[in-house]
C-alpha positions as CSV (number, residue, x, y, z in Angstrom):
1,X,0.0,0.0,0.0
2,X,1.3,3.1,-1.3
3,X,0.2,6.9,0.3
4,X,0.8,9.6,-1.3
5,X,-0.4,12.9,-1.9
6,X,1.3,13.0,-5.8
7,X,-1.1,11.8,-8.1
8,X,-0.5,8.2,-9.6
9,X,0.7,9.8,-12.7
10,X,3.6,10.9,-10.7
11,X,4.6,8.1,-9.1
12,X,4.0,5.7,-12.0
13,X,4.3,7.1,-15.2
14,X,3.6,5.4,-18.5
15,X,6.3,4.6,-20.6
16,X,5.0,5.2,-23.8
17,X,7.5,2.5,-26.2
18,X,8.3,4.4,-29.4
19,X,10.5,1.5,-30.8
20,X,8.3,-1.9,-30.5
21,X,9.7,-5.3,-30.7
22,X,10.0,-7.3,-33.9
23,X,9.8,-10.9,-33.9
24,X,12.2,-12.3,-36.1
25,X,14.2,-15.8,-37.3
26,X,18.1,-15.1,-36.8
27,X,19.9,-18.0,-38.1
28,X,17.0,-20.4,-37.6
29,X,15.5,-19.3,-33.8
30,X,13.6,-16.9,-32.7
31,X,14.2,-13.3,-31.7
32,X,12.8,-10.4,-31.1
33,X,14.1,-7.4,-32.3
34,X,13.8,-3.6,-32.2
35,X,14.6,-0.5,-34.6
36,X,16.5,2.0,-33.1
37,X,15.4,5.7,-33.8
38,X,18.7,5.4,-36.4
39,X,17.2,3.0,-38.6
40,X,19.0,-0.2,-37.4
41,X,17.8,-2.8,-36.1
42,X,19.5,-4.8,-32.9
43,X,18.8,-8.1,-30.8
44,X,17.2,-7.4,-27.8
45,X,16.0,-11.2,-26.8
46,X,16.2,-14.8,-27.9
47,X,13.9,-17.4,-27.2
48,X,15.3,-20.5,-27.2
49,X,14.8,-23.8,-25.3
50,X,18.1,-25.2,-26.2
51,X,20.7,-23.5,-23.3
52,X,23.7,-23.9,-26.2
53,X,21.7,-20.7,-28.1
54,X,22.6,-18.3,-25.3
55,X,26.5,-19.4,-25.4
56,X,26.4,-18.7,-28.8
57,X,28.4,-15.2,-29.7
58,X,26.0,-14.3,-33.1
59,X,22.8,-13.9,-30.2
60,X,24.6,-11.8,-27.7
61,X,21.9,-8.8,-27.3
62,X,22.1,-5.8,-29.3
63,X,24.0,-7.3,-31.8
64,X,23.2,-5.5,-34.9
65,X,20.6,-7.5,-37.2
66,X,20.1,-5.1,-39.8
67,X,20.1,-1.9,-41.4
């Protein structure tokens, strides 16, 4: 329980995402992506069962996917 005199605004505000997340295949698994405001796009998060994937250098996050 939070009191406060601020409105909820204030103490939470909404992030408003400019940049959403693009799912994508990146050398066969999937990913999920996001454009930058300068037009490239980089790994934000693989999703992957297999535990070798996230030893794997070519998924390390914000690795540059595309222009």
């Amino acid at each position: 329980m939070l009191y406060t005199i601020y409105p909820f605004e204030s103490v939470f505000p909404q992030e408003f995402d400019e940049h959403p997340f693009i799912e994508m295949q990146v050398h066969g698994r999937l990913c999920l992506g996001r454009r930058g405001p300068d037009g490239i796009t980089r790994l934000e998060r693989l999703i992957s069962t297999d535990p070798v994937d996230y030893l794997d250098p070519r998924f390390t996050p914000h690795t540059v996917l595309g222009m």
